[in-house]
N, C-alpha and C positions, 0 to 999 in steps of 0.2 A: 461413737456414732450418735448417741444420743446423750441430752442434756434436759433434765427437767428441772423446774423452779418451782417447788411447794411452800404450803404455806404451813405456818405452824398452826398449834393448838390443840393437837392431839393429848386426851390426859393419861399422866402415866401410870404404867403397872405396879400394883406396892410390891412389893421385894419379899415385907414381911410374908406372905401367902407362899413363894416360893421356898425360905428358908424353913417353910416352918414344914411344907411337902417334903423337902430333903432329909427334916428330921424324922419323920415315920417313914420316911421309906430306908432311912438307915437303922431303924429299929427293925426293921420286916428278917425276917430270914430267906436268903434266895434259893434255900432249900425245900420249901414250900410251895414252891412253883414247881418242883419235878415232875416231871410225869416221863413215862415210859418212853425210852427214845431220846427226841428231841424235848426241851424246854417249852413248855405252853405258857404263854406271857400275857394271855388274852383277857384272865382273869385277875391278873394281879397288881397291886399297889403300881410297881413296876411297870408293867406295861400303860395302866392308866396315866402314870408320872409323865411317861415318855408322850403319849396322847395329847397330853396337854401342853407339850412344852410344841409339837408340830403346829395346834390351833392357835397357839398364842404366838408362833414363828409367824404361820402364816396370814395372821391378823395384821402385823406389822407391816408385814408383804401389799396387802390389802392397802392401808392406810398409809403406803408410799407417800401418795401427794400431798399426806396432810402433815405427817411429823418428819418430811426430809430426813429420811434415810433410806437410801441403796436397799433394792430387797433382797442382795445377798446376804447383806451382813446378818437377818433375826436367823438363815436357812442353814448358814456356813454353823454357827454354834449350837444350833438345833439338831444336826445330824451329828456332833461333835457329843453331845449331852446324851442321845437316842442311843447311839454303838458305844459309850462309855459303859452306861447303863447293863446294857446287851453282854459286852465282856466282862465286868463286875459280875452278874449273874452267872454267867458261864465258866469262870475262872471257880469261883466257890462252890461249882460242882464240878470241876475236873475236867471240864468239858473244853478248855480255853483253844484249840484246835479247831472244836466244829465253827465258834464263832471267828475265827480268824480268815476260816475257807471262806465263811459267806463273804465277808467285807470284801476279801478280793475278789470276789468273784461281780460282786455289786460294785465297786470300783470300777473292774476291769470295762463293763458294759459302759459304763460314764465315759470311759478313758477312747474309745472307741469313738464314739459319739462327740465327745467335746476335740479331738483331735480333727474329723471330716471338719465339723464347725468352724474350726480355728481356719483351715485352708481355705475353704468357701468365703469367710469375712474377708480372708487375707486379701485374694483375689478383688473379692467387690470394693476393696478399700481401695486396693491399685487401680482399679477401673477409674474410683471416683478422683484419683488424686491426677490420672493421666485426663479427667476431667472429659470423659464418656457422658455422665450423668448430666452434666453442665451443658454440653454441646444436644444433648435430645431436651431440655429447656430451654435453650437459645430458639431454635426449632420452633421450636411449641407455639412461643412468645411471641418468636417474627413472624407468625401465620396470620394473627391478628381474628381468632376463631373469636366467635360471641358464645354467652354463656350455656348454652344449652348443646354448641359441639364441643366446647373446655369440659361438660361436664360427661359426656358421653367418652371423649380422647380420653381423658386423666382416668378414667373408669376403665379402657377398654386396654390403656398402657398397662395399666396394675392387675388386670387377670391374664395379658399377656406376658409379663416382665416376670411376675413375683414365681412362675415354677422353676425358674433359672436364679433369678436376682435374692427368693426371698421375699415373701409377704412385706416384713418391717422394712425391710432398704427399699421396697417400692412402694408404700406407702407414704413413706420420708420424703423421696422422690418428687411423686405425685401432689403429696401437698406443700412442698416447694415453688411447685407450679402455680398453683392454686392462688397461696396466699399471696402469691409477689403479681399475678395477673389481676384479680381479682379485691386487692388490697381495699379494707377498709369495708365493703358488701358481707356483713357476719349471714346475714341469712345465705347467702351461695354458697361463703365457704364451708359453712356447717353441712350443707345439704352436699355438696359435691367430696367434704373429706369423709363423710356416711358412706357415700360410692364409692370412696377410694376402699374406704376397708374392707368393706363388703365383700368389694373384685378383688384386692387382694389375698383373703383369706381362702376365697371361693376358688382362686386361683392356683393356691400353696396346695390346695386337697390333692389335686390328680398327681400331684407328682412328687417323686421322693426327697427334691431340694427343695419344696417349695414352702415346708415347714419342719420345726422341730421333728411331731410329731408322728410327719409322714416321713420322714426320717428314719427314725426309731423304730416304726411300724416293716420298713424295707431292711433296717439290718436286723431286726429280729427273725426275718424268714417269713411269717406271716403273710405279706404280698409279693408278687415278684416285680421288678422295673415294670414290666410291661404291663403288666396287670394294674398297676393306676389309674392308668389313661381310661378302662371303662369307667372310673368318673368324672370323666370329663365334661359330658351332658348334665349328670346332675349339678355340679358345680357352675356352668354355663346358665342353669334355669336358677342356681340361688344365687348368682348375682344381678341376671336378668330383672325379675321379676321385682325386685324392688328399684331398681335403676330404672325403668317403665315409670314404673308409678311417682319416684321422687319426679322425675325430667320435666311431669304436665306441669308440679308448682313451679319452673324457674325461668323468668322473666326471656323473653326473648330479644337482648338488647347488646350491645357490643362493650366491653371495655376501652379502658382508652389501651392505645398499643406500645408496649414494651420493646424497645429493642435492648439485646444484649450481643456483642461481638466476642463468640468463643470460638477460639480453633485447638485443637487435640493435640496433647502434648504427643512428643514421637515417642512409639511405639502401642499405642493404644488401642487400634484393630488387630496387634501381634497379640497385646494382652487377653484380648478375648476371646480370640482362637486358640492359646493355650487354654482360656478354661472352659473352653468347650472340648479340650482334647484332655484335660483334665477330669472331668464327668464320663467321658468316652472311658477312660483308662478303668473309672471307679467302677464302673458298669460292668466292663469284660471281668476285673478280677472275680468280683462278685457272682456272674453269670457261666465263667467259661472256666475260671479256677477253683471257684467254690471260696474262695478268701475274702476277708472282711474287705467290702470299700474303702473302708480306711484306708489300707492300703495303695489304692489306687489314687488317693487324693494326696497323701504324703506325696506319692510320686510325682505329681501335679507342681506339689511346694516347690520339688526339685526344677523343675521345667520353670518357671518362677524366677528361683534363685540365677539358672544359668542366661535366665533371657536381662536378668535385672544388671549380671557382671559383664552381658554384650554393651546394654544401655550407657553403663559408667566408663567403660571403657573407649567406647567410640563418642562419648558426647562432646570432647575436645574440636574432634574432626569436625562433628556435624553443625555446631558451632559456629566456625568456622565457614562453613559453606553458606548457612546460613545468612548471615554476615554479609555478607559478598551478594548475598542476591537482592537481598533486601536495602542495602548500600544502591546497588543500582538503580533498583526502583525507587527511590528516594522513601521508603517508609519508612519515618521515622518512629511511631506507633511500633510495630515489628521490633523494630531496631529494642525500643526501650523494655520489650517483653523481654527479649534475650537474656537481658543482663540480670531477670527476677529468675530466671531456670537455675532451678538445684538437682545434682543427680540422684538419680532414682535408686531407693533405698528398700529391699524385701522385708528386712525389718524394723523398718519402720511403718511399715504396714501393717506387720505381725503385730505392734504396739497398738496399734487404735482399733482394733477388734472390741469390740462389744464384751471386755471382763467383765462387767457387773452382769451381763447375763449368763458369760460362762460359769463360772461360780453359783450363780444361783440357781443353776442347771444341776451343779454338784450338787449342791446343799438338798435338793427336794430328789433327785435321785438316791442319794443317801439316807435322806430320811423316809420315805417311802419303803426304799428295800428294807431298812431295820425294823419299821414297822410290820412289814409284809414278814420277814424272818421270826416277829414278837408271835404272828400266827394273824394278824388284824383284814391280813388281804385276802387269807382261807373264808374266813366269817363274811367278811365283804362282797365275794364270789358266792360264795353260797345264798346271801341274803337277795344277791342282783340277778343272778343267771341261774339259780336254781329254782327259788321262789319267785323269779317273774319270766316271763316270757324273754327269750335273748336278743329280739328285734324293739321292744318296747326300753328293756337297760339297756342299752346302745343309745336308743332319741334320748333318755331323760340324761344319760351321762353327758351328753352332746348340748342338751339348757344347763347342766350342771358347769360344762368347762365355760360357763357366759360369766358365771359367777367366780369357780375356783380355776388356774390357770388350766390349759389344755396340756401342759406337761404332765405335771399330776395327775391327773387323770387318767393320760393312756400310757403311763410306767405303771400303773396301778394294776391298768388290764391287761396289761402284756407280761406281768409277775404274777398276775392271777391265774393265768393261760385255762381260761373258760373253754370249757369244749364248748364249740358254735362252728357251725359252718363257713369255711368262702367267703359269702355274702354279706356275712356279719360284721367279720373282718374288718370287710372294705364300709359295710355300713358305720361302722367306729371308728373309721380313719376320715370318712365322710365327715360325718355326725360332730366330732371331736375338732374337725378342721375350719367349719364353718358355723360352728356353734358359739364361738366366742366373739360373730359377729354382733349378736343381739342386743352387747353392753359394749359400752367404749371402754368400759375394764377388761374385756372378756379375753383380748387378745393384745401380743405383743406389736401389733401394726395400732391399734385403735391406742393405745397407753402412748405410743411414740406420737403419733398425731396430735392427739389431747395437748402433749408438750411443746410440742412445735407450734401449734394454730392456738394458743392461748386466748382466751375469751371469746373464740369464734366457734371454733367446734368442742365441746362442752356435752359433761354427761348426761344434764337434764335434756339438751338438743337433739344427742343419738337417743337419748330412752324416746322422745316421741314419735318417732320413727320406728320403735322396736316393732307392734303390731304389722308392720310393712315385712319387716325386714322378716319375719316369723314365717310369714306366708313363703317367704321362700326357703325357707328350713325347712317347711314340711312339702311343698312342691318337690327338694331337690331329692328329699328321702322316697317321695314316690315315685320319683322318675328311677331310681336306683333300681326301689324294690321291682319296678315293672323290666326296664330295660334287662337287670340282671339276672330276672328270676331264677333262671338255671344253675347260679350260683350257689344257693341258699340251699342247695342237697348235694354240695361237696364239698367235706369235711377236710382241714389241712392235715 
């Protein structure tokens, strides 16, 4: 789904520093660590060894665009090295069991999780290839908007699209649009892909498809489906309020106009309404069975598969007719499209799913939970929600996911399971959702753009805009705290 072009120059890690950790921590005894019960890891070589090898994983992670490497690969060996660790310690005290339950059980939540994902990308790949996405830019294009309704639309598309489509594939989207209308104008695109993020970040919040982490947040239990949607207004007011204030700087002048001629391969309104019956399904299980969504989205794949063997199966026919109509009408345009149609394939759809972020979905769930298991999430909760106020750790977690990704973050609080009310909940699914808009690092929509709009929309471009874009973080959190108040004195 996505492709980035970095540049080198990153310096490397010496090696020696690592071998030479490996050697006192294999001098240590892991018997040392015992304590009554379970294993405390908090204090020791060990757990410190394991500490380092996550900020130095996710440094890498960080430094994506600079040393061209995929940020699965530092996360996949980092959780690899983290539960090595974990079981080495646990085996030499007899214990090789208790660490066995947790991985599966810390798996298991991943497996959950990366399975909805998988059907959801699946689906939006077949959208894109039955060329949905293609056909609402044709659209766009042939309207012949000027720049300040392009910047308003591609904004108002991406806080509408992304609770269904996904933040990152409507941000993709959106600045598709952008740069092919507006080609070669860096100041618009940069200000209008700033809005795309924005609204689609602002957009992922209210709903449980519309991000990772509001994801995670709905199969954990924590919120219900329905109970989203009261963030709706706050999420509306943080994409607002900086979308207001960018629009006064953008020239009010027209592009020149693009045409493009797309028409939708067959079956392409069937496809959508499968995965709207598909979410439909994920919902009931969830609501009316009590059983993981997952469930209900595997079933979806099925629906999927059986609409994709109607497709191959009649595309002979339809062909055919095809042919015959367009033979009369003399199109020869038509005619020549025919002959490019290949039949529609589920798995090959299931192939261009977004692995590099499945994976590093693994990688930090893994490494997080072994951490959280070392005892680091106990201390972590203790030091956020005990010692500070639990509406104040929620905002600053919330500038925190600007910097370190928002998966981390809220796997962290959701293994931490902080007693906080309702309100907070939804304040940290908030916070955590639209917090990542303040850097073009911050979230998996802004990184995707950055790659696509190359020299135009750019880190130092979103940071000057960040004091904008702030004001609607803290507008959206007080629209929450007002609107919801009644939340915030009922405990899950």
């Amino acid at each position: 789904m996505l492709t980035l072009h970095h540049d080198p120059g990153q310096p490397r890690v010496s090696r020696g520093w690592l071998f030479l950790l490996a050697a006192v921590l294999l001098c240590v005894s892991p018997t040392a660590f015992a304590v009554t019960g379970d294993i405390d890891l908090t204090t020791s070589v060990v757990g410190f060894f394991a500490v380092a090898i996550f900020v130095l994983a996710y440094a890498l992670v960080m430094a994506e665009e600079k040393i061209h490497m995929r940020k699965s690969k530092p996360v996949l060996v980092a959780a690899g090295i983290i539960w090595g660790l974990i079981g080495w310690v646990y085996v030499q005290n007899g214990m090789s069991e208790t660490s066995e339950h947790a991985f599966r059980v810390t798996l298991l939540e991943f497996t959950e999780l990366m399975l909805f994902l998988l059907v959801a990308m699946t689906y939006i790949n077949a959208m894109e290839e039955r060329r949905v996405f293609d056909a609402l830019r044709s659209w766009m294009l042939r309207k012949g908007f000027n720049y300040r309704t392009l910047f308003w639309l591609t904004g108002g598309l991406a806080f509408v699209l992304s609770p269904i489509a996904d933040n990152l594939t409507t941000a993709l989207l959106m600045c598709a649009v952008i740069t092919k209308v507006a080609e070669g104008d860096k100041r618009f695109i940069n200000l209008a892909c700033i809005n795309v993020v924005v609204a689609a970040n602002a957009g992922g919040a209210f709903s449980p498809f519309g991000d990772i982490t509001t994801l995670m947040v709905w199969q954990a239990g924590m919120v219900a489906f329905q109970e989203f949607f009261v963030l709706f207004l706050p999420s509306l007011v943080n994409f607002l309020i900086p979308a207001i204030i960018m629009s006064a700087f953008i020239k009010d002048e027209k592009p020149a106009s693009v045409y493009e001629d797309v028409w939708l391969k067959r079956g392409a309104r069937r496809i959508i309404a499968l995965f709207l019956l598909t979410i439909t399904t994920a919902v009931l299980c969830h609501t009316l069975l009590h059983l993981p969504p997952v469930l209900g989205m595997m079933t979806g794949l099925g629906y999927l598969q059986f609409f994709g063997y109607y497709l191959r199966r009649t595309l002979p026919r339809s062909l055919e007719r095809k042919r015959e109509r367009y033979s009369r009408r003399g199109d020869n345009k038509k005619l020549e499209q025919l002959g490019s149609v290949v039949p529609f394939d589920v798995f090959n759809r299931v192939a261009r799913a977004e692995w590099d972020t499945l994976l590093f979905f693994y990688g930090v769930v893994m490494c997080v939970g072994g951490l959280g298991f070392m005892g680091y999430l106990g201390l972590l909760s203790d030091a956020l929600y005990t010692g500070w106020n639990a509406t104040w750790a929620n905002i600053v977690l919330g500038v925190v996911s600007a910097v370190v990704d928002n998966i981390p973050v809220m796997f962290a609080v959701l293994t931490m399971q902080p007693e906080m009310s309702h309100g907070h909940w939804l304040l940290i699914t908030l916070t955590a959702g639209v917090g990542g808009s303040l850097l073009s690092i911050g979230s998996a929509a802004g990184v995707a753009v950055m790659g696509q709009a190359r020299g135009a929309y750019t880190f130092m471009g979103h940071l000057r805009w960040a004091p904008v874009i702030m004001l609607g973080y803290i507008a959206s959190i007080a629209v929450h705290m007002w609107l919801n108040a009644a939340s915030f004195t009922q405990f899950h």
